[in-house]
C-alpha positions as CSV (number, residue, x, y, z in Angstrom):
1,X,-38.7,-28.4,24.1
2,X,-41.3,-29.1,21.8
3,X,-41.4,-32.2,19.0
4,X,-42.7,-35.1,17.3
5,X,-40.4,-38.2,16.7
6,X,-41.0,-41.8,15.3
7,X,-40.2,-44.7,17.6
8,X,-40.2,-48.5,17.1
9,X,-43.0,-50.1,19.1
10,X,-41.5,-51.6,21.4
11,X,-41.1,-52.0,25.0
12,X,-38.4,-49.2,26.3
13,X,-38.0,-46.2,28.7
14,X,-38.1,-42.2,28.1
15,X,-35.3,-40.8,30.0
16,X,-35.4,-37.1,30.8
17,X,-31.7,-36.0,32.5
18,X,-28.9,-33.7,32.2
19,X,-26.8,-35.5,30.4
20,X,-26.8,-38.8,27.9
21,X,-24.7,-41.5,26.5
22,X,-27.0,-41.8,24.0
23,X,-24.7,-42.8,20.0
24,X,-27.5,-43.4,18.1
25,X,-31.5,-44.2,17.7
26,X,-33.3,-47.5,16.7
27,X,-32.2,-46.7,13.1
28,X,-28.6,-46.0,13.4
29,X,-29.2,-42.2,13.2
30,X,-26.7,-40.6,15.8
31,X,-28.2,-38.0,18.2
32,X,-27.6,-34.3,18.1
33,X,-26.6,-34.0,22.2
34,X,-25.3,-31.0,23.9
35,X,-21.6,-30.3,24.8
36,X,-21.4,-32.6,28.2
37,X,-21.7,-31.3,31.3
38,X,-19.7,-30.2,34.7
39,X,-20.6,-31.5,37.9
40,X,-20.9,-28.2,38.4
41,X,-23.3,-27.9,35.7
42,X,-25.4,-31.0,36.5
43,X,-25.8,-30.4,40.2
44,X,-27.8,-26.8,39.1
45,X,-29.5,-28.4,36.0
46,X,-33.5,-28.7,36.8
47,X,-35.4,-31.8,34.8
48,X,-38.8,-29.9,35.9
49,X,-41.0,-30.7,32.9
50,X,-44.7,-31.2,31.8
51,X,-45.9,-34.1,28.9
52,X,-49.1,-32.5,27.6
53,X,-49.2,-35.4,25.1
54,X,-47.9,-38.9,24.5
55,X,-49.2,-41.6,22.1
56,X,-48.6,-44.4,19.7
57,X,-50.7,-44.4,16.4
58,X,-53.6,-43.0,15.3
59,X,-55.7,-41.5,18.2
60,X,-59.5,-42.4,18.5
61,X,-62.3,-40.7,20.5
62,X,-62.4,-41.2,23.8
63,X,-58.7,-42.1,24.0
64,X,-56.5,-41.9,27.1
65,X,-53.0,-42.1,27.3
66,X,-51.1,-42.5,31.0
67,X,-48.6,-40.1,30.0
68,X,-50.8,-36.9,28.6
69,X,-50.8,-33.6,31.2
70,X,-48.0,-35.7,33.6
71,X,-45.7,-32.9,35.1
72,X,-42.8,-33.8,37.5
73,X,-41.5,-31.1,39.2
74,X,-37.3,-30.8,40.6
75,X,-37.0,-28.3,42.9
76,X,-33.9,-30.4,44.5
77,X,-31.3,-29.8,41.3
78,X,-30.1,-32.9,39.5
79,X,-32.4,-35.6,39.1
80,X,-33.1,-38.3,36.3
81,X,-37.2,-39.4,35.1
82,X,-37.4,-42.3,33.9
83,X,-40.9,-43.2,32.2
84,X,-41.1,-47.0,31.3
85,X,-43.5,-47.0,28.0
């Protein structure tokens, strides 16, 4: 997955997980989710990912943010990341 989206500032949590309950963003917007799944489905679904890059704003030189090249690895099956932000 690959994307850009627009986020109040605020303090919250980035979720990475098989499924959602997610209704709607800070706006109101609803989410486009995928068909839930089986238990089945979410015992064989793998959350392995890699954040090359995460900000807020307008980057500057010599900028770091905690959450650029991160990548969490689920070798286990099912699993939920949580990032607080």
């Amino acid at each position: 997955i690959f994307g850009t989206m627009q986020v109040a500032r605020v303090t919250g949590s980035l979720n990475i997980a098989p499924s959602s309950a997610a209704s709607g963003d800070a706006s109101g917007r609803p989410l486009s989710l995928p068909l839930p799944l089986s238990t089945e489905q979410v015992g064989h679904f793998n959350v392995t990912h890699r954040i090359d890059r995460f900000s807020f704003g307008t980057d500057f030189p010599g900028q770091t943010n905690p959450l650029d090249r991160v990548w969490t690895h689920s070798p286990s099956g099912a699993a939920v990341v949580r990032y607080f932000l």
